[in-house]
N, C-alpha and C positions, 0 to 999 in steps of 0.2 A: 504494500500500500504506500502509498506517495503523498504526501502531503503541502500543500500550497498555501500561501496568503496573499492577501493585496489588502492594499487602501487607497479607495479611493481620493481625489482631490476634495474631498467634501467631507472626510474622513469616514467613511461608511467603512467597516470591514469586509472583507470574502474570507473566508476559510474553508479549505475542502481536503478530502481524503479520498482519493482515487483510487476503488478497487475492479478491476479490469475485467475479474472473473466474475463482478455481481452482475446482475440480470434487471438491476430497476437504480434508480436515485433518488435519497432524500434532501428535502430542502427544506430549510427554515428558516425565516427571520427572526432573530432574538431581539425584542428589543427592550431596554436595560429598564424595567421600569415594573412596579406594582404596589400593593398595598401600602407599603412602608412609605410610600413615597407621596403620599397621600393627607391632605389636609382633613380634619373632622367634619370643616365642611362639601368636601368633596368626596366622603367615605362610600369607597366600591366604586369608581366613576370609573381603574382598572378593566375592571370585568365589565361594568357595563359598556364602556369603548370597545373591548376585544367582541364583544355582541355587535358593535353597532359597525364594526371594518369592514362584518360582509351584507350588511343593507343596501349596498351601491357606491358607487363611484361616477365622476364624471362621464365615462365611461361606458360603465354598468349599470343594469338594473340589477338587484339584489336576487332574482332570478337568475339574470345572463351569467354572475357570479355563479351561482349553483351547477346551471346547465355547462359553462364552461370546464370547470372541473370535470364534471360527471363525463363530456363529450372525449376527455384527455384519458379516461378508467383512475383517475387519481384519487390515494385513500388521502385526507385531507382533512384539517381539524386549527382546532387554538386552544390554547390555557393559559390560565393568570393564577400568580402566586404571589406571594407576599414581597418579591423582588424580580421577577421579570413576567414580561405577557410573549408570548411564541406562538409564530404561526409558523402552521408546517403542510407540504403535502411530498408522497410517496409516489413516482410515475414509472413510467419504463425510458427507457436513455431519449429515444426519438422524441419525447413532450416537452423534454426541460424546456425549449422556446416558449413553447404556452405557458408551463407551469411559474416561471421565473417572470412571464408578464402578467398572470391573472395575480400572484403574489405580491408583486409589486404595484399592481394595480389599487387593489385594497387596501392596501397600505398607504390611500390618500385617498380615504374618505367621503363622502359627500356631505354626511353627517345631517342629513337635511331634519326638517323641525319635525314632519310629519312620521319619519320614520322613528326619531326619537322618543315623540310621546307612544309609540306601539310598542317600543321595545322596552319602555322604564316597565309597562303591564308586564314584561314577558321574565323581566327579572324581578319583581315583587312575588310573580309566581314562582320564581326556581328559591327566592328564599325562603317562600312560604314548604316550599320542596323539602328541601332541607332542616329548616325546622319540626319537619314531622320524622327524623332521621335525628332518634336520641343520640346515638353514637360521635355526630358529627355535631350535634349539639355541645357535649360535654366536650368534645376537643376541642368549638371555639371557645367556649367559656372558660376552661382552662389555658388556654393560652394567651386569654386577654388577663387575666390573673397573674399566671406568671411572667409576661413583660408588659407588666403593667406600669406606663410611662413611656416605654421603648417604644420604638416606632412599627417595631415587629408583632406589637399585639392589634394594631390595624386589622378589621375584619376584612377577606378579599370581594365576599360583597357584598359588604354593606350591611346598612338597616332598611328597612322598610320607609321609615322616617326620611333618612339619608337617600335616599331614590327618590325618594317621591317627590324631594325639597330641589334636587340637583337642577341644574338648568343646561338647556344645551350647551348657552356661552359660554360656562361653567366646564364644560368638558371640552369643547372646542380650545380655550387657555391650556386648558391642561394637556391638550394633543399638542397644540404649537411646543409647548415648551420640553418633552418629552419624548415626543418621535420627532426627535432631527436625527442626520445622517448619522455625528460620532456614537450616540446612543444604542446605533442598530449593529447588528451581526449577523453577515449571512453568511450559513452555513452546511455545505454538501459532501453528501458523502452515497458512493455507488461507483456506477461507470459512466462516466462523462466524458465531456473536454474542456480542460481547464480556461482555455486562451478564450473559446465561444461562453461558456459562462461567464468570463471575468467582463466581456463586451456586453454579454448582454444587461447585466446588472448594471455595469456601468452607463448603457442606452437608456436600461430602465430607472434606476437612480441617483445617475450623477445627477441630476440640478433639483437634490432634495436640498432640503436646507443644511445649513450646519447650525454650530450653537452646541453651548455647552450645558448638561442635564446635570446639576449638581444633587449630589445625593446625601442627605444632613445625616445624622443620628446614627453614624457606625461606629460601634463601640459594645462592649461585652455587654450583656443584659446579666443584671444581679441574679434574678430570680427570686422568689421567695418561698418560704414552706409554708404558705398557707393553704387551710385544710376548708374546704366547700362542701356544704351538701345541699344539692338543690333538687329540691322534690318536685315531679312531672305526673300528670295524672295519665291512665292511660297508659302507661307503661310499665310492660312486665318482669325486664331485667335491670339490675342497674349497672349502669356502664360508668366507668372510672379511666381518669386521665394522672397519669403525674407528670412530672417536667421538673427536669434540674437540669442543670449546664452543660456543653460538650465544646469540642474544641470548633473555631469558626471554618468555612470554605476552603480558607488558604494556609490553615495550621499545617504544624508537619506531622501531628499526630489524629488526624483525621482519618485516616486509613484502619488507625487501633482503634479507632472510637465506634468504625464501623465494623471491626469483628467484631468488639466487646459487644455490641448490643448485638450479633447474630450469636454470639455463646448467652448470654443472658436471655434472648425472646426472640428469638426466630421462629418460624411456625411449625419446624420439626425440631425433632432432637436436639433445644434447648432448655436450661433449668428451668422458664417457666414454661415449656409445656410439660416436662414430666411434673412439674411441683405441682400445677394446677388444669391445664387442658386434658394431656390422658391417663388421671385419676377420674375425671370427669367432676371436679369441683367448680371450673368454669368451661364455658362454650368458647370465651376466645382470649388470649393473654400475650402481649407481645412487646416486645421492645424495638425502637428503629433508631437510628442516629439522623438529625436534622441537622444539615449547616448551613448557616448565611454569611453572608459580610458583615466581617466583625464580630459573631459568637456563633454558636452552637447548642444545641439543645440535644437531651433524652428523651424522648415521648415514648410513655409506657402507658399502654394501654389492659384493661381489663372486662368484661363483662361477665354474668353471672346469677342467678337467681337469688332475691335480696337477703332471702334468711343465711344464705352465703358467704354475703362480701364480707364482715367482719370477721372472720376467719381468715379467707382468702386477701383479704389485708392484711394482713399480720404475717403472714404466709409470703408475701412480697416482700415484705419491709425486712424480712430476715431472712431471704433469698440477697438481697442488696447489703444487708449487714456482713454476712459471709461474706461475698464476693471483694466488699470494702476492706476484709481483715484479714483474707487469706488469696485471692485471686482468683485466677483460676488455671485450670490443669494444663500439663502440657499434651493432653490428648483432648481437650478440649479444644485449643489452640490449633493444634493441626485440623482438627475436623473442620471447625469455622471456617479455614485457609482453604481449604480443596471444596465446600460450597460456595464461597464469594469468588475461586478464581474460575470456578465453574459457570456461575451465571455473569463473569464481565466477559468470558470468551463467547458465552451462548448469546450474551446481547449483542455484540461487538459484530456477526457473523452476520446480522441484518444491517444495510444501509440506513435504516430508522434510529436502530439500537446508535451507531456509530455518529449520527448525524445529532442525533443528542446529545451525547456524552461531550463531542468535540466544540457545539455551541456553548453549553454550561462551561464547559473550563477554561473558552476564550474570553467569556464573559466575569469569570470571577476570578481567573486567573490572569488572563493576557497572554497566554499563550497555549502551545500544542502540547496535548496528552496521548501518548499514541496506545494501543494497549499493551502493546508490551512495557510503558509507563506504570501503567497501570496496575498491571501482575506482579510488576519487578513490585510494586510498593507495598501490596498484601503480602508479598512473600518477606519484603522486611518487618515486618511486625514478628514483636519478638514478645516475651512474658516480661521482661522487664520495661517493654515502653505499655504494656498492656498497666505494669503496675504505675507507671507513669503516669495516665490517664484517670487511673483509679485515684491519685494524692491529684492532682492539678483538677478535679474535677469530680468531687467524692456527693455519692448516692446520700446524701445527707439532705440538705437544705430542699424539699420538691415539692412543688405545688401540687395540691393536689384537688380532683375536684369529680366527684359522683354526684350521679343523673340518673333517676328512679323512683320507683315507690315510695322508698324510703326518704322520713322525714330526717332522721339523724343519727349520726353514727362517730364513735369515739377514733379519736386520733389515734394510730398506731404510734409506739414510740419509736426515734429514729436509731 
């Protein structure tokens, strides 16, 4: 695989990874921007603009957007997160011409008033969605909890309130200042050619704007161990979130941080699923490692029927105590290693997988990760950076916060 860059005179990035023998290409625009970035008064206006890119274009109608795609076989989408919004589509090598102009096309908006007021309806319903979805409930509510302050506890869409109040000028500001050129990051990866895609992007967005997207509040988030219970009627399990610190995007212990939490809650053959999924004390229990610019987080998650959880709290909090005062095995360490280098070569072997990986690390790194970057780095993970992780970053201080039945439930101690 071969990998390229450009920037444009408008500072836009390219980034691509040529592999010769794949059979299709993906492409993405990254562009550098989402929740965090976001004022109280403009809360969710992220997601609501990644809705509103494919409403039309000067261009397009929000149809021709649709049917064009579809007419190319292109599998094709967008998501927003708490620091970047991405659009992407997947074609066979002959479409990149279309695919690179219907992307770049939407990528300048019409934004018009009429389609506005239809789709602020279409996102009060997906949060109304969502809020019937306890699971996803207790993970916002806990994360607005433990960065609380931080710019990272920004909801990605919003309130209800927050939509309805937004105005399109309101989000039209927020486009100018947010998708300029240096902001953006395109990035492909399959069988192409590099010199035709770097014209065409260049054709399609050299005389985007430039302008600098400045980004405030990067800095470690404390956390706290504060302990919630918020009772929801209607609901038969209750679902628990905790959250304490991990290293950020660009640490050099990010790599330990993502085995540890596959030895700790992965959905096989980690301590919590033997401690608690296959005893059958809970239905679901896991751990993941999150990172952003500037910190990192643990989200550990639980669910379980209520006369349960106190138990199964306690059950956790001394699954974390152990792990804080003795570590863990060196055969746990090897297993973790041979399923994470397993699914970065399994991901890595699709132009999607690749074409992700390679925007995310140009985006928080500024430069190229290739996978064998990537391997050599799980394979440096050792038990003494694992114990490194555990002192710079100890299962102590974590927020915590259940959603269920239950009206109240004692603090496990830490």
């Amino acid at each position: 695989m071969t990998f390229q860059n450009q920037k444009l005179a408008n500072g836009l990035n390219i980034i691509a990874e040529k592999s010769p023998s794949a059979r299709s290409v993906s492409l993405g625009f990254f562009v550098r921007t989402g929740a965090r970035d976001e004022t109280p008064e403009v809360s969710g206006v992220s997601h609501f603009l990644e809705h509103m890119v494919f409403k039309g274009t000067p261009r397009r109608t929000a149809l021709q957007v649709n049917c064009d795609f579809d007419r190319i076989g292109a599998n094709y989408n967008a998501f927003t997160s708490e620091e970047n919004t991405v659009f992407y589509a997947a074609v066979l090598p002959e479409y990149v011409p279309q695919a690179v102009d219907i992307l770049a096309d939407i990528l300048r908006p019409s934004l018009r008033d009429e389609d506005f007021d239809v789709e602020k309806n279409v996102i009060i319903e997906e949060i109304g969605m969502y809020d019937d979805q306890p699971m996803w409930c207790a993970y916002d509510q806990a994360k607005k909890a433990y960065f609380d302050g931080h710019p990272l506890g920004n909801s990605v869409l919003g309130s209800v309130a927050s939509i309805q109040a937004l105005k399109r000028e309101q989000m039209q500001a927020y486009y100018d200042r947010r998708y300029v050129a240096p902001n953006i990051t395109v990035a492909a990866a399959g069988n192409f050619d590099w010199r035709a895609l770097v014209k065409l992007v260049d054709e399609h967005c050299g005389a985007w704007p430039g302008g600098k997207a400045r980004r405030t509040g990067i800095r470690p988030a404390l956390g706290s161990d504060s302990f919630q219970v918020v009772a929801k009627d209607k609901v038969q399990q209750e679902h628990i979130f905790l959250i304490s610190p991990a290293p950020a995007a660009d640490a050099s212990l990010r790599h330990t941080a993502d085995v540890l939490a596959m030895i700790l809650g992965d959905d096989t053959g980690s301590r919590l699923h033997w401690a608690l999924v296959d005893p059958g004390l809970a239905d679901g229990a896991d751990v993941s490692f999150h990172d952003y610019e500037g910190t990192g987080s643990f989200f550990t998650s639980l669910s379980c029927v209520p006369e349960q959880t106190q138990k199964n709290l306690a059950i956790l909090r001394g699954i974390f105590r152990q792990v804080q005062k003795d570590g863990v095995t060196p055969e746990e360490l090897a297993q973790a290693k041979s399923k994470v280098l397993s699914r970065v070569v399994r991901a890595s072997e699709r132009p999607m997988g690749r074409m992700q990986a390679l925007g995310m690390a140009w985006t928080y790194l500024g430069k190229y990760r290739s996978m064998d970057d990537e391997l050599k780095a799980f394979e440096a993970v050792t038990l003494k950076k694992i114990g490194q992780v555990l002192e710079e970053y100890p299962f102590e201080a974590m927020a915590t916060l259940a959603l269920g039945p239950l009206k109240k439930l004692r603090k496990p101690r830490s």
